[in-house]
C-alpha positions in Angstrom: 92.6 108.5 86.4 90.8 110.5 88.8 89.1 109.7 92.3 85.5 110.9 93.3 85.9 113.2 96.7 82.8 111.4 98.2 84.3 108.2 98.7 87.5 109.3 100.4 87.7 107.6 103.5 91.0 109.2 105.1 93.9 111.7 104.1 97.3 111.8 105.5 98.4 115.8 105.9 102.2 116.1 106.3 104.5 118.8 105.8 108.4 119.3 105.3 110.8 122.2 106.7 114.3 122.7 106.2 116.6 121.8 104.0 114.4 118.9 102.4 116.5 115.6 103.2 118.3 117.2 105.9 114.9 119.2 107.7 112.3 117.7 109.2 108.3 116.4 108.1 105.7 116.0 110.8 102.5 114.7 109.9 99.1 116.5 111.7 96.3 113.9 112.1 95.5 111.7 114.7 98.6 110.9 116.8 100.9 113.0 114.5 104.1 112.1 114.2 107.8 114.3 113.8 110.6 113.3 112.2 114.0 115.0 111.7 115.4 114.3 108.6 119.1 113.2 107.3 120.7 111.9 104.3 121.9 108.3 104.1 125.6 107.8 104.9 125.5 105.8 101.5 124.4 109.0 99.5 126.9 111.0 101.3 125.5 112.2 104.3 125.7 112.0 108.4 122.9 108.9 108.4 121.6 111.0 112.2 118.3 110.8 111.3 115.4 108.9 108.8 115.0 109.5 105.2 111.8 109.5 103.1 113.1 105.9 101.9 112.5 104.4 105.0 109.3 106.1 105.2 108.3 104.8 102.1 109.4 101.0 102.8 107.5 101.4 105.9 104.2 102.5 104.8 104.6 99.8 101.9 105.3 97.5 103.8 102.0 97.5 106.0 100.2 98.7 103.5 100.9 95.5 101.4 100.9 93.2 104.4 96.8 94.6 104.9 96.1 94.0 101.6 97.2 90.5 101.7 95.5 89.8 104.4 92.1 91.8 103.3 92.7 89.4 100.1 92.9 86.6 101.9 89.7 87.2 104.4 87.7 88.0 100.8 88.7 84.4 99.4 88.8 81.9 102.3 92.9 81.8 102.7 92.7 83.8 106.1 95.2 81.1 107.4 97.2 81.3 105.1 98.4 85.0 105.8 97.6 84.3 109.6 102.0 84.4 109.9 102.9 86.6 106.8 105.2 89.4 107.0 106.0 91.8 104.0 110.1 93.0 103.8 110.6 95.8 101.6 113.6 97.3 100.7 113.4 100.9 99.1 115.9 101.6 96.4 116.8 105.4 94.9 119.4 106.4 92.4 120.3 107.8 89.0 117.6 105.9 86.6 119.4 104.7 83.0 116.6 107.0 80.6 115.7 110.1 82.5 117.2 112.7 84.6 116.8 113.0 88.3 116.4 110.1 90.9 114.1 107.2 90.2 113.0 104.5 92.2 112.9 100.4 92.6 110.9 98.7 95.3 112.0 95.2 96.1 109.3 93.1 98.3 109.7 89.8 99.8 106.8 88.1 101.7 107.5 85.4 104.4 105.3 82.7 105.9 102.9 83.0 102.6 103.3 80.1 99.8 100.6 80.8 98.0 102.3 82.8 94.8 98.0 83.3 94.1 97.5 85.2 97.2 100.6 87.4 96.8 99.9 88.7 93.2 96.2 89.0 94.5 97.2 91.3 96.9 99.9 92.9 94.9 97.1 93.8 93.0 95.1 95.1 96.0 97.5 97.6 97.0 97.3 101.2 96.7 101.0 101.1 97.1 101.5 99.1 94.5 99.2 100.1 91.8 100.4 103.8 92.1 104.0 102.7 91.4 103.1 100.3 88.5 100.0 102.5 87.2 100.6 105.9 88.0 98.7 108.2 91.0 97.0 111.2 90.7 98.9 113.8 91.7 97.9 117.8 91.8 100.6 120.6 92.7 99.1 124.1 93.6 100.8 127.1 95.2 99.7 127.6 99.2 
């Protein structure tokens, strides 16, 4: 899979000091924003700070919520995602078949009945096809 350049429409720049987990990632564009950084109390750490988890869930979260409601506009069920609201919960931990940390997203959507409309925009979703697809991902040297 690759993307042509001349239809991007917007990058996110963000970069990471520290000590990874425990440092810090600040983002540059638009109204930037700075995070410090901590490990989970649950994985062992002090829990003082946010972890890319929660960044993760977060940006999921809208991001699926958008495309539902993009989804909707495109076939007439606008009222129907009028009250939604997307819950994710961001899971990470030793997976059964490979080495290192893998990851399971669990996402529930409120106010939306239509099980239609939710695959629809399951299927919309950046987020959601680069976790059940793949995304194209290039690592260079600065």
């Amino acid at each position: 899979m690759s993307y042509d350049s001349r239809l991007e429409q917007y990058t996110a720049h963000a970069t990471a000091r520290g000590q990874g987990r425990n440092g810090e990632v600040k983002s540059d564009d638009d109204n930037g924003v700075q995070l410090r950084l901590a490990m989970p109390r649950s994985l062992g750490g002090k829990g003082d700070g946010q972890n890319p988890e929660q960044l993760l869930a977060m940006g999921y979260a809208a991001c699926f919520l958008s495309a539902m409601q993009m989804v909707a506009g495109q076939t007439g069920k606008v009222d129907m995602a009028r009250n939604a609201v997307v819950h994710t919960q961001v899971h990470i931990g030793q997976p059964e078949d490979m080495d290192g940390f893998g990851l399971e997203v669990d996402i529930q959507v409120e106010g939306v009945q239509d099980d239609e409309l939710i695959q629809a925009a399951h299927k919309a979703c950046p987020y959601s096809r680069a976790l059940a697809h793949g995304a194209v991902v290039k690592v260079t040297k600065a």
